[in-house]
C-alpha positions as CSV (number, residue, x, y, z in Angstrom):
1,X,127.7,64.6,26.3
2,X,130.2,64.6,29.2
3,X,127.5,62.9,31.4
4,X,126.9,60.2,29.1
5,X,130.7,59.1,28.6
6,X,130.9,59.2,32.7
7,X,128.4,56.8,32.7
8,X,129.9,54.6,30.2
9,X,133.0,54.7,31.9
10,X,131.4,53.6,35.4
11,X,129.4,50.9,33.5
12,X,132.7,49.7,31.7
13,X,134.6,49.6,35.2
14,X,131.7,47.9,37.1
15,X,130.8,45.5,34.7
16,X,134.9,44.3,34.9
17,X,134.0,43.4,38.3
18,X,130.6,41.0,37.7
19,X,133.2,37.8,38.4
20,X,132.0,35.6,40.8
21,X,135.3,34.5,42.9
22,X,137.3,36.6,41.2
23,X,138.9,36.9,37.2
24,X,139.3,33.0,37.4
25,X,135.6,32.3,38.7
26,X,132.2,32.4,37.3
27,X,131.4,35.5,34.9
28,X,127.7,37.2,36.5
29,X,126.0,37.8,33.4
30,X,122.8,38.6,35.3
31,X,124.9,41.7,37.1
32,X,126.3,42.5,33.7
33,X,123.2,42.7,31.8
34,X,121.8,44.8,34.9
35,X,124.4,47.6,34.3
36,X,124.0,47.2,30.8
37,X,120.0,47.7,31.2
38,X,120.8,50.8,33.3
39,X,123.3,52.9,31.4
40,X,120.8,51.9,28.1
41,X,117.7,53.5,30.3
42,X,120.2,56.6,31.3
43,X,121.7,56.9,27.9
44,X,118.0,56.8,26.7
45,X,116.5,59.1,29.4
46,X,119.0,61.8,28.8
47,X,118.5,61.8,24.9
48,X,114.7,62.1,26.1
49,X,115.6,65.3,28.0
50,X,117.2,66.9,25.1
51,X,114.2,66.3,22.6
52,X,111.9,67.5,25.3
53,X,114.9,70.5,25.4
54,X,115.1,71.1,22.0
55,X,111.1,71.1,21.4
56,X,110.7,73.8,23.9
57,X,113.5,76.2,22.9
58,X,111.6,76.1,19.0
59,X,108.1,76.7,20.4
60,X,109.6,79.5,22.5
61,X,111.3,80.8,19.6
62,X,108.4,81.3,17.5
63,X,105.5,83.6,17.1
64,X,102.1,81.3,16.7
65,X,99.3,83.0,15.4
66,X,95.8,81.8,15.3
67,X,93.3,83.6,12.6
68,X,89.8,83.3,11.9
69,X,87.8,81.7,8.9
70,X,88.3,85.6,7.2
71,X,92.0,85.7,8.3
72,X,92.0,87.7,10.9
73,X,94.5,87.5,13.8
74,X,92.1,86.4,16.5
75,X,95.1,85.2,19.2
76,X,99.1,85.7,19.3
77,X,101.2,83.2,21.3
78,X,103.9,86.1,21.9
């Protein structure tokens, strides 16, 4: 979770500098909506990573056994 709040905190202080000619100029809402775009895909890639974590660690954890038609144990995953 830390990496994700660092990221919102660079996308928070780089999006307070997307003025064009300063505070008093033009607001870049094309440069705004670009960090915005990439702390979503990072925010979204990360979550990813931690299903993708998650799903390994329960396969891992558990014994999968295949049986025949009669039930018997034909394979063991562990």
């Amino acid at each position: 979770m830390e990496k994700i709040e660092e990221l919102v905190y660079q996308s928070v202080g780089a999006a307070s500098m997307c003025w064009i000619g300063g505070p008093s100029g033009e607001f870049d809402q094309k440069n705004a909506a670009r960090i915005a775009k990439e702390l979503m895909d990072a925010i979204k890639e990360h979550e990813a990573a931690a299903v993708l974590k998650a799903q390994s660690a329960w396969h891992l954890s558990h014994t999968t056994i295949i049986r025949d038609a009669n039930g018997q144990e034909i394979a063991r995953s562990k």
